[in-house]
PDBQT receptor file of N, H, CA, C and O in Angstrom, charges set to zero:
ATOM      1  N   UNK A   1     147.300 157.771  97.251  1.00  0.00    +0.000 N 
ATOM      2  CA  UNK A   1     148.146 156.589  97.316  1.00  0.00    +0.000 C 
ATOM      3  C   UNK A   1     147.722 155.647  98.437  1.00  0.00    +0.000 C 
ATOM      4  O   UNK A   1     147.878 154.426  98.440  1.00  0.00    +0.000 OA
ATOM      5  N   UNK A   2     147.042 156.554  99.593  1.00  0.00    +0.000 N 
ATOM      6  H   UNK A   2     146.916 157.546  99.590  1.00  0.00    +0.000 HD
ATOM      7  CA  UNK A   2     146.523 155.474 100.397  1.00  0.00    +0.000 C 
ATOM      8  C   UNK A   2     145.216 154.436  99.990  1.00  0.00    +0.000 C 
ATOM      9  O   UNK A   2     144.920 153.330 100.444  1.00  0.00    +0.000 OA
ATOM     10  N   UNK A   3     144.725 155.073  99.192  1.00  0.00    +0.000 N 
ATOM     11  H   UNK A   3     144.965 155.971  98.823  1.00  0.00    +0.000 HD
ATOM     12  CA  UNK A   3     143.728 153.634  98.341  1.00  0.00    +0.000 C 
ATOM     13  C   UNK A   3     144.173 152.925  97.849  1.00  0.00    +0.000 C 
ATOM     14  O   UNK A   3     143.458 151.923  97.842  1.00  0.00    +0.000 OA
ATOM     15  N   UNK A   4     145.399 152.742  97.152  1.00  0.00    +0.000 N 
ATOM     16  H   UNK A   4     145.979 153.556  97.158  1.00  0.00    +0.000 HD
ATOM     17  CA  UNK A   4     145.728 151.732  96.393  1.00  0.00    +0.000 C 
ATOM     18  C   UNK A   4     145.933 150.259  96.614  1.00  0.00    +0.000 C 
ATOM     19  O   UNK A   4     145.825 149.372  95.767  1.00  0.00    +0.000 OA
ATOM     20  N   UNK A   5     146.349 150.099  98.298  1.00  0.00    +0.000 N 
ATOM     21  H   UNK A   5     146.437 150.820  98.986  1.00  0.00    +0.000 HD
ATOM     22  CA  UNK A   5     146.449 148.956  98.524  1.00  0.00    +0.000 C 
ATOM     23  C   UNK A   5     145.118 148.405  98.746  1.00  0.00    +0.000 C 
ATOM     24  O   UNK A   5     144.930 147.337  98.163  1.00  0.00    +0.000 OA
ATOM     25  N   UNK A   6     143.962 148.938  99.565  1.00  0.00    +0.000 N 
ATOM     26  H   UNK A   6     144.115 149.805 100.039  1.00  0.00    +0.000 HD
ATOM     27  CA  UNK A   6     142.675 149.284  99.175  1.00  0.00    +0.000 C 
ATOM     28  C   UNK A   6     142.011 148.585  98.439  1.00  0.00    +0.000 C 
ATOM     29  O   UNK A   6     141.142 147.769  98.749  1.00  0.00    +0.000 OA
ATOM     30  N   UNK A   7     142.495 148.952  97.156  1.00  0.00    +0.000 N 
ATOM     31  H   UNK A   7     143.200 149.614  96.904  1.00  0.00    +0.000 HD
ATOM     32  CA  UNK A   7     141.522 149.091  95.971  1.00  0.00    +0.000 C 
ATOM     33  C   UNK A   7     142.310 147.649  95.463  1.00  0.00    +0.000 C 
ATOM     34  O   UNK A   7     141.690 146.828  94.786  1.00  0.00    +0.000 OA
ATOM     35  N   UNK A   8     143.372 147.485  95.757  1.00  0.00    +0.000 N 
ATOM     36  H   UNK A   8     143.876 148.152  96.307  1.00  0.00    +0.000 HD
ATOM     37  CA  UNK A   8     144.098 146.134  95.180  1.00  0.00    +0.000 C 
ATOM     38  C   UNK A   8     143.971 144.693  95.954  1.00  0.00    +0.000 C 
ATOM     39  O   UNK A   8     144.059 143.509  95.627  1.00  0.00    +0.000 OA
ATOM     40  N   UNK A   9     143.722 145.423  97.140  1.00  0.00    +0.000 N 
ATOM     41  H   UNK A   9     143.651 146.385  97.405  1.00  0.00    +0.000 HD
ATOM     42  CA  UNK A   9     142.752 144.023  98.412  1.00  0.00    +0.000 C 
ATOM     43  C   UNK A   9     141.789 143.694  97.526  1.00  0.00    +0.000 C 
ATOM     44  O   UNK A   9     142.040 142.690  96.860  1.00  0.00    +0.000 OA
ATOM     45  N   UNK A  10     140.426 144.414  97.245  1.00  0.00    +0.000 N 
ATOM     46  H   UNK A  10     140.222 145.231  97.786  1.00  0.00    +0.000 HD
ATOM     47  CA  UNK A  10     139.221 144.614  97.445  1.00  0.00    +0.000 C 
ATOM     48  C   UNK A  10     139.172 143.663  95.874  1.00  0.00    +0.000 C 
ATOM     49  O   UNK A  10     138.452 142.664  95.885  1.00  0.00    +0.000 OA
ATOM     50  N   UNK A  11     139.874 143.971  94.676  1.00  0.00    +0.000 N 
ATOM     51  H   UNK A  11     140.459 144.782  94.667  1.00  0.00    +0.000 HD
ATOM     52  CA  UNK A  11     140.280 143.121  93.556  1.00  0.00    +0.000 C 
ATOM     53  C   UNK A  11     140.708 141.855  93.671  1.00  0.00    +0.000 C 
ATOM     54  O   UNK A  11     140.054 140.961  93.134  1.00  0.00    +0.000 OA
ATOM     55  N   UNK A  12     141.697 141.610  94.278  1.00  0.00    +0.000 N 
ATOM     56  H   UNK A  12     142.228 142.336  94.714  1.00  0.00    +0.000 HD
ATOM     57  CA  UNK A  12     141.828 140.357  94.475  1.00  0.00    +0.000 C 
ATOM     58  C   UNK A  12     140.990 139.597  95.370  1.00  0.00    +0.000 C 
ATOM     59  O   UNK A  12     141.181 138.384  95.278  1.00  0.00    +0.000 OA
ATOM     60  N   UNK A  13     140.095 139.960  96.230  1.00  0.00    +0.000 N 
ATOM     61  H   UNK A  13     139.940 140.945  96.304  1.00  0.00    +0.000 HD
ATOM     62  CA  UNK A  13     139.122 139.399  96.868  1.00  0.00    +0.000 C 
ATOM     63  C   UNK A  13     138.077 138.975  95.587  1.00  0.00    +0.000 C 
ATOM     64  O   UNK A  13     137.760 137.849  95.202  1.00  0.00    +0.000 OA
ATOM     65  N   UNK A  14     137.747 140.051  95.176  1.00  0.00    +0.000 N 
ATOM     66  H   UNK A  14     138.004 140.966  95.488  1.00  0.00    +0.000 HD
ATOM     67  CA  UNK A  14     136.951 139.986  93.897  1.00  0.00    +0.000 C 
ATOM     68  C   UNK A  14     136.616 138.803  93.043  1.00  0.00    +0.000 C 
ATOM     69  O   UNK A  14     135.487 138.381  92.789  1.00  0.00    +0.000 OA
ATOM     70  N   UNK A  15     138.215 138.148  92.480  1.00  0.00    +0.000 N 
ATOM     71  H   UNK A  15     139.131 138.491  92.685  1.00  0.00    +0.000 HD
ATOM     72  CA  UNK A  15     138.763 137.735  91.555  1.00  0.00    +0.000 C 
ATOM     73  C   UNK A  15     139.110 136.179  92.311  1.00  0.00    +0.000 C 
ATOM     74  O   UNK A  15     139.494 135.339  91.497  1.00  0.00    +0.000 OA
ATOM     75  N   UNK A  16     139.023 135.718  93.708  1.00  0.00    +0.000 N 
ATOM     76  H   UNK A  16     138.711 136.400  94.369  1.00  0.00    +0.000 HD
ATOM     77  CA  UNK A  16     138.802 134.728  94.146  1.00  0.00    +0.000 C 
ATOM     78  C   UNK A  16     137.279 134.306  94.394  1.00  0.00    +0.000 C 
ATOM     79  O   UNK A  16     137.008 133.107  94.341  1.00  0.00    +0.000 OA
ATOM     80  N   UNK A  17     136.597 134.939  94.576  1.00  0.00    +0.000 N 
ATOM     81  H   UNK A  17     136.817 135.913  94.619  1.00  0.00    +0.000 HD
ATOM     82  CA  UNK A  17     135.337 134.419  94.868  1.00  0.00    +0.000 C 
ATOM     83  C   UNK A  17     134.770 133.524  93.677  1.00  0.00    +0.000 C 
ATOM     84  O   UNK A  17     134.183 132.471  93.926  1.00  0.00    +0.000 OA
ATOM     85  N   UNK A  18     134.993 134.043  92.188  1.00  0.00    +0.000 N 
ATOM     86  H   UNK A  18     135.470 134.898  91.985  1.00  0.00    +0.000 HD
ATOM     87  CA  UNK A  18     134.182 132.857  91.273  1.00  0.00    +0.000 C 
ATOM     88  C   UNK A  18     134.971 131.068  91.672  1.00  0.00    +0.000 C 
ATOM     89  O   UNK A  18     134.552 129.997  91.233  1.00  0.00    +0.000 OA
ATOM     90  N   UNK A  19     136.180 131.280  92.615  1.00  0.00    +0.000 N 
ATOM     91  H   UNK A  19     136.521 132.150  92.971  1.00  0.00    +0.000 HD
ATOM     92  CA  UNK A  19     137.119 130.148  92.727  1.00  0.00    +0.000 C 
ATOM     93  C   UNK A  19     136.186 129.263  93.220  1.00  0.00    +0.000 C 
ATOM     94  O   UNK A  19     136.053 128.217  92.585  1.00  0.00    +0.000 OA
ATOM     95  N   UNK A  20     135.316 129.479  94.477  1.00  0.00    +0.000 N 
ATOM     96  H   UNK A  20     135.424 130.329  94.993  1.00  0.00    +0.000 HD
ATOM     97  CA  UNK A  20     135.099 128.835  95.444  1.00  0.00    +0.000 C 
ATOM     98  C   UNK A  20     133.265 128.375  95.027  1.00  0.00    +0.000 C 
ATOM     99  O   UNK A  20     132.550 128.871  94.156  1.00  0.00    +0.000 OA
ATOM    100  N   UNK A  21     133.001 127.474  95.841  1.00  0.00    +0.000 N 
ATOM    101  H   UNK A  21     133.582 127.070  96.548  1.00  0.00    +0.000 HD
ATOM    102  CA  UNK A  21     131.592 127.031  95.484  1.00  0.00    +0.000 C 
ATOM    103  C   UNK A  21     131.475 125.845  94.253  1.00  0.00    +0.000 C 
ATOM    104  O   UNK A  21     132.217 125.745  93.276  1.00  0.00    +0.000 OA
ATOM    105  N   UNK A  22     130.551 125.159  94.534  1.00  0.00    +0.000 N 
ATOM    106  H   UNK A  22     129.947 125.240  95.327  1.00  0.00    +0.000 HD
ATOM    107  CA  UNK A  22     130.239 124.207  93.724  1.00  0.00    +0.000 C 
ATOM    108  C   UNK A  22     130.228 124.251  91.979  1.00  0.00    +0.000 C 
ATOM    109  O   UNK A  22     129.812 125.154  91.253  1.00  0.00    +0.000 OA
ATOM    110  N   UNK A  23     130.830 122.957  91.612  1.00  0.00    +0.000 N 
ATOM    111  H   UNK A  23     131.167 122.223  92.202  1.00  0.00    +0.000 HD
ATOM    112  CA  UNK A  23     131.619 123.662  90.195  1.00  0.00    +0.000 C 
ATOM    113  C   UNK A  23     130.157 122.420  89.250  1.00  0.00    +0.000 C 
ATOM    114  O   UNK A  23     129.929 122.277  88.049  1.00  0.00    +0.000 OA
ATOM    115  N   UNK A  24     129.624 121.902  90.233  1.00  0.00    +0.000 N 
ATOM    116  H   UNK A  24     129.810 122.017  91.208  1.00  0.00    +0.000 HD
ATOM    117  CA  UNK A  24     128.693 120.712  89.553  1.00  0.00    +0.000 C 
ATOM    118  C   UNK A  24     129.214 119.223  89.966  1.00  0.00    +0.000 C 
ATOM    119  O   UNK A  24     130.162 118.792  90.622  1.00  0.00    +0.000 OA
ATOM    120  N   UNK A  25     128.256 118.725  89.341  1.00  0.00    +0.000 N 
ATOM    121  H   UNK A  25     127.485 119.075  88.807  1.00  0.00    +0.000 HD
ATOM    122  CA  UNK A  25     128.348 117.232  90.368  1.00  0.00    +0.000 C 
ATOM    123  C   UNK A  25     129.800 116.583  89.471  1.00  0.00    +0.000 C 
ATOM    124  O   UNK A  25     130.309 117.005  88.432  1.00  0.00    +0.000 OA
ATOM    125  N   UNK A  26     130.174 115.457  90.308  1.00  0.00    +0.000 N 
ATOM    126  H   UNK A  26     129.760 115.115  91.152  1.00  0.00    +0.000 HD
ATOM    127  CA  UNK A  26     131.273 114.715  89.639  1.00  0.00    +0.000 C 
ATOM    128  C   UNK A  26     131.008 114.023  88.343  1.00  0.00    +0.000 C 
ATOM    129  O   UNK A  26     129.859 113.582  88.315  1.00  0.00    +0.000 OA
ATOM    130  N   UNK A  27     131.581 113.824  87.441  1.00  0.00    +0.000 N 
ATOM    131  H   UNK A  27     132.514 114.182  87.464  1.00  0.00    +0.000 HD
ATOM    132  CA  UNK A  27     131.100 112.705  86.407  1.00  0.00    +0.000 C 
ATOM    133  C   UNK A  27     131.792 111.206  86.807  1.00  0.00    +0.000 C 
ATOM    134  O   UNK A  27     132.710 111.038  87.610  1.00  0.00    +0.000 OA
ATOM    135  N   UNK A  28     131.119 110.208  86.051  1.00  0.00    +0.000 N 
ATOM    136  H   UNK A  28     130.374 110.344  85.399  1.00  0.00    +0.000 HD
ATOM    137  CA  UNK A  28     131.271 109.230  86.277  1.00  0.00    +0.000 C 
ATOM    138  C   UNK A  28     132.701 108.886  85.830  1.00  0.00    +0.000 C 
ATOM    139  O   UNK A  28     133.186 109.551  84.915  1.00  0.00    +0.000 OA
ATOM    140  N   UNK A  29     133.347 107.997  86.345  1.00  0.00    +0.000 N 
ATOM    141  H   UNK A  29     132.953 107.456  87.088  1.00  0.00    +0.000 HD
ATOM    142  CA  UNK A  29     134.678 107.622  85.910  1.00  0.00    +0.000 C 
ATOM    143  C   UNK A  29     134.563 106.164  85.611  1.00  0.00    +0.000 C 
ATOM    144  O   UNK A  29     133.964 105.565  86.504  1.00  0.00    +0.000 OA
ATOM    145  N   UNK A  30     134.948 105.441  84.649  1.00  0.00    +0.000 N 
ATOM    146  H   UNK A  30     135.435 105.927  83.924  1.00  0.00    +0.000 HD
ATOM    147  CA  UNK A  30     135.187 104.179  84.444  1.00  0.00    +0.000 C 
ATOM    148  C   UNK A  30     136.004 103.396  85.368  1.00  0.00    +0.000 C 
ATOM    149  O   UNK A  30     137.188 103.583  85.650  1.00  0.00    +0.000 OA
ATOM    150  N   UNK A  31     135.048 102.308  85.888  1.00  0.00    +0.000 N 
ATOM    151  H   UNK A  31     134.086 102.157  85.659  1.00  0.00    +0.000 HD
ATOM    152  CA  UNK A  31     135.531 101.190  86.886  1.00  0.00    +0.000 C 
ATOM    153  C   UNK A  31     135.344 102.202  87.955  1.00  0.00    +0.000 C 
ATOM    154  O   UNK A  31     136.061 101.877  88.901  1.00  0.00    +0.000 OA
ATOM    155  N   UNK A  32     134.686 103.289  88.207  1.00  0.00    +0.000 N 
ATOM    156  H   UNK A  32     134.103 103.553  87.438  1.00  0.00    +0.000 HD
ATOM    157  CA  UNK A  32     134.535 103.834  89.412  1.00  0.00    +0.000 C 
ATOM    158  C   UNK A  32     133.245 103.080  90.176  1.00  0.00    +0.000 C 
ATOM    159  O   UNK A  32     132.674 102.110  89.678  1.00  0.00    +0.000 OA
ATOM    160  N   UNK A  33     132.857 103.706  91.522  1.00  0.00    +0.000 N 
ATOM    161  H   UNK A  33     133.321 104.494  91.927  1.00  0.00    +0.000 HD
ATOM    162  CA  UNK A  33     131.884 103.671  92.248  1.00  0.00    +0.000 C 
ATOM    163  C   UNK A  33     131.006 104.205  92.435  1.00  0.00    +0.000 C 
ATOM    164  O   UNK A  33     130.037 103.767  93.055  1.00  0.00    +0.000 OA
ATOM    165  N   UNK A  34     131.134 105.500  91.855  1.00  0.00    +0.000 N 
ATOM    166  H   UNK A  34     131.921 105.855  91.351  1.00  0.00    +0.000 HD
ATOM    167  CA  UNK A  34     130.390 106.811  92.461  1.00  0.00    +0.000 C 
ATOM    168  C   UNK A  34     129.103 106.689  91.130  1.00  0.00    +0.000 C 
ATOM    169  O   UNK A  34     129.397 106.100  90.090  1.00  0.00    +0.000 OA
ATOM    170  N   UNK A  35     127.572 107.364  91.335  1.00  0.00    +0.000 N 
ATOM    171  H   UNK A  35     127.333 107.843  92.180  1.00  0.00    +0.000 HD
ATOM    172  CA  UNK A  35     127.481 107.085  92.784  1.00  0.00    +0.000 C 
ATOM    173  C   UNK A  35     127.414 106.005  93.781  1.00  0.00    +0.000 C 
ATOM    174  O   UNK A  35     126.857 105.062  93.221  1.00  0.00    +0.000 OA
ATOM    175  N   UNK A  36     127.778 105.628  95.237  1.00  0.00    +0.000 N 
ATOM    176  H   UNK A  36     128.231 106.394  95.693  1.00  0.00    +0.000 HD
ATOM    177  CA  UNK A  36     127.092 104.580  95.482  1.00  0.00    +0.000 C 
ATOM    178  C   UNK A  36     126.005 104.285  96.406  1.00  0.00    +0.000 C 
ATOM    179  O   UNK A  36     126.111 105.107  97.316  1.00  0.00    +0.000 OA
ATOM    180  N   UNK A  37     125.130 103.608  96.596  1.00  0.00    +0.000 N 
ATOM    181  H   UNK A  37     125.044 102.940  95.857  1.00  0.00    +0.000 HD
ATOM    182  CA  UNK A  37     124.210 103.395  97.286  1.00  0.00    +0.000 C 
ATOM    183  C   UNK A  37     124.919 103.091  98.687  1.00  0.00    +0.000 C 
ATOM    184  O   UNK A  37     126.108 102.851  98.898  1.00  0.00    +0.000 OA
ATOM    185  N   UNK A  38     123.926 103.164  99.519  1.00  0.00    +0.000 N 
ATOM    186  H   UNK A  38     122.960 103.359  99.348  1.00  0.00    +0.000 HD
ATOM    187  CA  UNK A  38     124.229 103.108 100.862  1.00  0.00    +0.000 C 
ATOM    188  C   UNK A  38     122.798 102.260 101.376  1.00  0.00    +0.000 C 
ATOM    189  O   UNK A  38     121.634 102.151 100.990  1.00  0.00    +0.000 OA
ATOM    190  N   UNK A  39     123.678 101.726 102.520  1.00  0.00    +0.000 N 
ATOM    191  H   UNK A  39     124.623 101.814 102.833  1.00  0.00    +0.000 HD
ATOM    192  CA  UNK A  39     122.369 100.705 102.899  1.00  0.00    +0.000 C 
ATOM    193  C   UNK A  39     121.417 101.550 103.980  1.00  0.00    +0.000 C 
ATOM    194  O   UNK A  39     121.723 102.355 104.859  1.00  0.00    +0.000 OA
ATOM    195  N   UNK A  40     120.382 101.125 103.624  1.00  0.00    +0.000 N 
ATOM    196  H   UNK A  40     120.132 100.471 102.910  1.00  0.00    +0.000 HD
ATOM    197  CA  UNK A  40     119.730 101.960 104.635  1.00  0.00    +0.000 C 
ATOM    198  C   UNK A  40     118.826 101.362 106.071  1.00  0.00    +0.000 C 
ATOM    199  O   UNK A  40     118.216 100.315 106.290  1.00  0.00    +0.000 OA
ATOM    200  N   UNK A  41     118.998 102.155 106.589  1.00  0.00    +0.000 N 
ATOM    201  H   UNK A  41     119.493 103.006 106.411  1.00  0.00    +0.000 HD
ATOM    202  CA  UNK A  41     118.329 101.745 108.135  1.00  0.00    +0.000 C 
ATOM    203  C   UNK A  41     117.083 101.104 108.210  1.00  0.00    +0.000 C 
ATOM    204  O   UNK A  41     116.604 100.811 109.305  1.00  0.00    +0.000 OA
TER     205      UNK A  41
């Protein structure tokens, strides 16, 4: 019984990680900006 909380951390850690990290670039939105140029030096 002492694994269980354990083993139920270690899962839900699990089960957040696909959450995080880059999902791909933005798409364009109508009347948006992105991307935009930037002036350069």
């Amino acid at each position: 019984m002492r694994r269980l909380p354990v083993i139920v951390l270690a899962l839900a850690l699990a089960a957040a990680l696909p959450a995080c990290g880059k999902k791909g670039d933005p798409g364009t939105v109508p009347g948006g900006n992105y991307p935009t140029s930037y002036p350069q030096r």
